[in-house]
C-alpha angles and dihedrals in degrees: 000000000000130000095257099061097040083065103052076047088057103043095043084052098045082044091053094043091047088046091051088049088048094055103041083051084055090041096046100034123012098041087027096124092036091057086042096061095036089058099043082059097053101039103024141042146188132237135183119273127169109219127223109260130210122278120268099214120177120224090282102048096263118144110243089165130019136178110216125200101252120169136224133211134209149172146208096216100194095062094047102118089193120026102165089052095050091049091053097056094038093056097065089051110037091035095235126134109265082232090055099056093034087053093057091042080059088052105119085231139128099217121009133177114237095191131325138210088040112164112272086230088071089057094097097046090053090045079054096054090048091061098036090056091036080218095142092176095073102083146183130234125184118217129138149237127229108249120197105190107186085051110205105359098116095354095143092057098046105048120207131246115246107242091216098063105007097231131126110266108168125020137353087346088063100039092051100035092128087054086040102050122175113101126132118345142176131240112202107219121189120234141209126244097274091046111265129134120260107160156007106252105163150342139197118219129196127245107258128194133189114224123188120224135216101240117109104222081203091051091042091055098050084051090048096050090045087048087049090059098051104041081051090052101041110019098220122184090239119350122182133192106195119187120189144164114258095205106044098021085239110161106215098173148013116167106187138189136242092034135164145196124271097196080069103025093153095064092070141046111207116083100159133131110210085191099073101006101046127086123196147150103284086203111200096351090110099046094097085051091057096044098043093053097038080052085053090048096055083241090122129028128235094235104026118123107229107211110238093199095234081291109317140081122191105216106169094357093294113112116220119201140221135223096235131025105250123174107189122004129188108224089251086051088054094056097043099044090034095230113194105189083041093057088045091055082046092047104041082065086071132099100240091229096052090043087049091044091051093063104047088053090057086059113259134139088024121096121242086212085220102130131032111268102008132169127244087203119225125281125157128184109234133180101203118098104232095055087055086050104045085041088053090062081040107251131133098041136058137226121191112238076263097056101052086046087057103053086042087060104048087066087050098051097047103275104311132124117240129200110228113225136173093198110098099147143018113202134201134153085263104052149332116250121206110217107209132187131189139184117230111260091196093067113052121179098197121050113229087244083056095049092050096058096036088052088050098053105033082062089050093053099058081042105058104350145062088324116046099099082085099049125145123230093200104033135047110238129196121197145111132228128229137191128191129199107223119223109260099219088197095053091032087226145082112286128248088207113034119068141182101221131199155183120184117174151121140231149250090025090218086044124013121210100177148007124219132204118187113178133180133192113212097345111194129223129256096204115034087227088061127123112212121210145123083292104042096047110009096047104051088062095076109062106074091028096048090044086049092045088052101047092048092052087052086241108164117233113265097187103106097220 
């Protein structure tokens, strides 16, 4: 062989060695993802799984939600040597039909469910089955269920999670789903040379947190049982007793009705929260607001007798009537006695723009963004006459049941503005963090002048006026009652026979623990004579609740006997 040729040998041997390298650098490096990928298709595939989520727990400890280890088994049907004799051993456990489960072995499927959300418990006797049968292509996979223990007690506030993707789809589930996790996940299977699943190899599981709540379950209980009573009694479209703390903001309880029950979300179709998403006239709910700050104005005297006009006032050339014929009313006597024509005089003395301007500080018309989808209300600053009058017996614009709580607070707590939350922990392995929320002390919304006479008549009021067919032996309580008249779309008109109705307050009066809020849509009468209305059906609601709310809270009696 001469020299010559050995070299061609040479160089064609060291070019096909460095293209070899070159392209094993491309293989291994530069198209390094692309071959991955390519190589998890061929030989690995992904199937459905619901994760665990955190633990919904209320102010005690109590579980409100729970996610419970539940387990899932499949089958590769085409490598199930005996069907018949699988299904047949899986039937007794799982408590399924032995034609069922045959039926989906026969499946001409690669990978097929067999039932899902079994019992953990049951986990041992499949894995017997599997080595009694030696069929090692029938598997188990562990994932979990939302549970919701005490069913539909607070179930509007709490949500629920879809089975089907384990995600929050209502509530507080909704509204912390990043805290929560959870949610749909992948499990990644091997699988053989013509593509079908062998084996678990991993999963990924999303970061979960547990996060405590506000809500008393004990509270929420006494609320429920009150709301029970009333929506037996009156029959009301939705109806709502909301209980929160003046001070923090804290919710510690919102029965709703209608409810449901999470555990079986699919059975209704309802899922809403009035409370938050519902907006109505508050009716004469706002009439102390306007008197106490027209007092602080100078645009109405202590002592001055305010003419009723024997029940009527003419504003724009529409007369609007009153429930009673009064003739002259003090501004105490207006509030108690919940004058209309009496709080129209009041609020025409106004300048549109500062009684306006009243109403939005108090926190109408703007959302709390407490609660997912909820409503800002409607209020619209108006400079006609009739539109003041008909907004200061509060028609013509709407406030959600929050809103309300909120502005009741904020006379209460010494003037500020709250934001209602139902958030206190968040809880992980590593800590617990404590979720805290303030109002800003440098902006009041009711002067102290202002606090103190609303305290004084709103007391009178559940006393000796609308509202004192809920009133406490052993505890003051301040608040003031409101009824709406809904807008009848087929008369085009309000109507004379359907009502929004409505009770707001606080107590004790000195040192208010708590505000209340009972509302009712459409309540019916009882007697065919009654007359419904905020004292007549919301009302009514707070004496034996309020009693049991303070008892519980080891609250001593203020009323001097």
């Amino acid at each position: 062989m001469n020299k010559k040729r050995v070299k061609v040998i040479k160089f064609l041997v060291i070019a096909v060695f460095l293209a070899v390298l070159i392209k094993l650098f491309y293989v291994q490096i530069i198209q390094r993802e692309k071959f991955i990928k390519l190589l998890e298709k061929q030989y690995y595939t992904t199937e459905k799984v619901i994760y665990p989520r955190g633990t919904i727990y209320d102010s005690k400890g109590n579980i409100l939600a729970i996610s419970v280890p539940t387990i899932t088994i499949y089958a590769i049907p085409k490598y199930i040597k005996n069907k018949r004799r699988l299904a047949k051993e899986l039937s007794s456990v799982i408590k399924q039909s032995q034609q069922v489960i045959l039926n989906k072995l026969n499946q001409n499927k690669k990978y097929t469910v067999i039932a899902s959300n079994l019992d953990k418990s049951l986990k041992e006797k499949l894995e017997e089955i599997r080595f009694k049968t030696k069929e090692w292509n029938f598997g188990i996979l562990e994932t979990s269920k939302r549970v919701y223990p005490f069913k539909k007690i607070g179930a509007n506030n709490i949500g629920f999670v879809n089975k089907y993707t384990g995600e929050g789809k209502e509530g507080i589930e909704y509204k912390y789903n990043d805290i929560l996790g959870g949610g749909f996940g992948k499990i990644l299977l091997m699988k053989d040379a013509r593509g079908y699943p062998i084996t678990v190899v991993s999963e990924k599981k999303k970061e979960k947190k547990d996060i405590v709540l506000t809500i008393d379950s004990n509270i929420q209980f006494m609320a429920e049982e009150a709301l029970k009573k009333l929506v037996k009694e009156r029959k009301p479209k939705e109806a709502v007793v909301l209980i929160m703390d003046p001070k923090t903001g804290e919710i510690l309880a919102n029965a709703v009705y209608p409810s449901y029950d999470p555990n079986r979300y699919w059975k209704y179709r309802i899922f809403s929260n009035p409370t938050f998403r519902g907006a109505y006239e508050v009716g004469s709910i706002t009439k102390p607001f306007i008197m106490a700050r027209a007092l602080s104005k100078g645009l109405v005297k202590k002592n001055e007798l305010i003419y009723g006009g024997n029940g009527k006032v003419v504003v724009d050339g529409i007369t609007i009537r009153d429930h009673s014929k009064f003739k002259y009313l003090t501004p105490e006597e207006v509030i108690i006695h919940s004058s209309n024509v009496g709080i129209i005089r009041v609020a025409l003395r106004f300048k549109p723009k500062d009684f306006f301007s009243l109403l939005e500080s108090l926190g109408f018309g703007q959302s709390t963004h407490t609660f997912p989808g909820e409503s800002s209300g409607l209020l619209k600053e108006s400079l006609r006459p009739i539109d003041i009058a008909y907004a200061s017996i509060g028609q013509s614009w709407t406030a959600t049941p929050i809103q309300v709580a909120r502005a009741y607070a904020a006379i209460a707590n010494g003037g500020y503005l709250v934001k209602p939350h139902f958030l206190r922990e968040i809880k992980n392995a590593d800590r617990t963090e404590t979720v805290s929320y303030s109002y800003d002390t440098s902006k009041k919304v009711l002067s102290d002048k202002e606090i103190k006479w609303l305290k004084h008549v709103l007391k009178l009021v559940v006393e000796k006026g609308t509202a004192r067919k809920g009133k406490s032996k052993f505890y003051t309580i301040a608040g003031k009652t409101g009824t709406a008249e809904k807008y009848d779309p087929k008369l085009k008109a309000l109507s004379k026979s359907k009502f929004y109705t409505w009770f707001a307050g606080f107590f004790p009066v000195e040192n208010p623990k708590y505000v209340i809020v009972v509302f009712a849509n459409e309540p019916k009468k009882i007697r065919k004579w009654e007359i419904i209305g905020g004292g007549s059906v919301s009302s009514t609601v707070l004496k034996e609740l309020i009693d049991r709310l303070m008892f519980y809270s080891k609250v001593k009696p203020d009323k001097s006997k």
